[in-house]
C-alpha positions in Angstrom: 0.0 0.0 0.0 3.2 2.3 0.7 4.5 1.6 -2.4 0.8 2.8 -4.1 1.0 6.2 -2.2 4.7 7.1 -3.4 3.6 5.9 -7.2 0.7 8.4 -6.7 2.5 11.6 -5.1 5.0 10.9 -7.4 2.7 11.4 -10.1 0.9 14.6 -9.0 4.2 16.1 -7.8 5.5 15.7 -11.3 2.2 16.8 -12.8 2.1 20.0 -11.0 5.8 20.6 -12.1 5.2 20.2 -15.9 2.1 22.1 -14.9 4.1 25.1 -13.7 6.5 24.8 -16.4 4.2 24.9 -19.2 2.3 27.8 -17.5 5.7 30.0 -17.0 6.7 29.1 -20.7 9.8 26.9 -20.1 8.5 24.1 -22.5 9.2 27.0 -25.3 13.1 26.8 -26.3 12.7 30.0 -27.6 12.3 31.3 -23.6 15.4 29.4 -22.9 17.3 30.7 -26.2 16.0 34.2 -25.3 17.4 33.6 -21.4 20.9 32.7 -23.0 21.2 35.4 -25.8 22.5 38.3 -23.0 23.6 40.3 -26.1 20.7 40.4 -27.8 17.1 40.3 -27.0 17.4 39.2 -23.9 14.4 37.2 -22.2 14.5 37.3 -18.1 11.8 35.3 -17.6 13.6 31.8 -16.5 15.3 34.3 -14.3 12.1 35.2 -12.5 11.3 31.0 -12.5 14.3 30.1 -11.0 14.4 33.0 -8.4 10.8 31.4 -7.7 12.3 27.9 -7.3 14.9 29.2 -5.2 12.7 30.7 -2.8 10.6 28.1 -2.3 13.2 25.9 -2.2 15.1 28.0 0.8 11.6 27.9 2.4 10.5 24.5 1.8 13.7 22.8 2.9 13.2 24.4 5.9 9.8 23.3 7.0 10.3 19.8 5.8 13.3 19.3 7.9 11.6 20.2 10.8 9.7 16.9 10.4 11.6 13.2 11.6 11.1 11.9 8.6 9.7 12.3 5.2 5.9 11.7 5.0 6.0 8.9 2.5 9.3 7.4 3.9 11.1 5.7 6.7 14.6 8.3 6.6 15.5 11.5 4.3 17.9 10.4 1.9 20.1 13.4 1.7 23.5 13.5 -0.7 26.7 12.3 1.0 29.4 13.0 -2.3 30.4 16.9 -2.0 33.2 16.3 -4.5 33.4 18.2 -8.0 35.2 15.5 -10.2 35.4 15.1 -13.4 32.5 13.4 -14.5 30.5 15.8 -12.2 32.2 18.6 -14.3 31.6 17.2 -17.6 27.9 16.4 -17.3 27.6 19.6 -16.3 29.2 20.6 -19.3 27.4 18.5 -21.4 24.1 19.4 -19.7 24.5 23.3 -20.6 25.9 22.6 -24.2 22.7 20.2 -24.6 20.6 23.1 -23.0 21.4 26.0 -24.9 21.9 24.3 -28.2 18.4 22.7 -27.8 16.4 24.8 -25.4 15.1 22.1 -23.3 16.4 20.6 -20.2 14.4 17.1 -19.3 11.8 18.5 -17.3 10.5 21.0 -19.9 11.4 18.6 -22.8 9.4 15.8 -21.3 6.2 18.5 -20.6 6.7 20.0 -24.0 6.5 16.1 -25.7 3.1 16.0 -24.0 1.8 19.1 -26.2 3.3 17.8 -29.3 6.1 18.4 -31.7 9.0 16.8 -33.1 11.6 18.8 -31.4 10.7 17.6 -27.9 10.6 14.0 -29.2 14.1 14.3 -30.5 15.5 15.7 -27.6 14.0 13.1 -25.3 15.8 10.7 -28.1 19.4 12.3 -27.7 18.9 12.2 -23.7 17.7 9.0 -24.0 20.6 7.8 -26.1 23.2 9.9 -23.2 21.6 8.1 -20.6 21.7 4.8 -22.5 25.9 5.4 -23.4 26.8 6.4 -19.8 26.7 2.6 -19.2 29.6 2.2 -21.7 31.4 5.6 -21.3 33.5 6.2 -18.8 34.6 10.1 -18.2 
């Protein structure tokens, strides 16, 4: 029965995030492009979404901490690596050249697949395919 209540948060969680993307116009590359182009016609809107995400991050954290333990789980599962290595570094990398040459990142490509498109299809494609080779590459 636990495992039917993560399934479904998990599901409305990442509804209301593609939700909130496609309502702040991140599924558009042309927002992200916009965002990136600081010489040109310069688009601060993903500026104003991430500020948003930040702050309700900073707040969030805070109140859920508070708790013992996660609502829907026995322990918090909080990161233990703090090293920047090298394949940290070049998924970064990799991450940002894939984001500004396409204009999605995988939440926004996935939400913009829903409304339709090639683009978003391909992308989801290529990350697949990255995902897929990180088995057989080794940075």
């Amino acid at each position: 029965m636990g495992n039917n209540k993560n399934i479904l948060a998990s599901l409305l969680v990442g509804l209301l995030f593609g939700l909130g993307l496609t309502v702040s116009g991140m599924v558009n590359p042309e927002k992200i492009i916009g965002f990136l182009d600081i010489t040109g016609n310069w688009d601060p809107t993903l500026l104003v979404v991430m500020a948003s995400a930040l702050l309700t991050t900073f707040i969030g954290y805070r109140l859920v901490f508070k708790r013992q333990k996660p609502v829907l789980a026995d322990a918090f599962q909080i990161p233990t690596k703090t090293v920047i290595d090298r394949p940290l570094v070049l998924g970064a990398v990799l991450f940002g050249v894939g984001w500004g040459m396409s204009g999605f990142c995988p939440g926004p490509g996935i939400s913009a697949a829903a409304i339709g498109g090639v683009m978003p299809w391909a992308f989801i494609g290529a990350m697949a395919l990255g995902m897929w080779s990180r088995g057989y590459l080794r940075a």
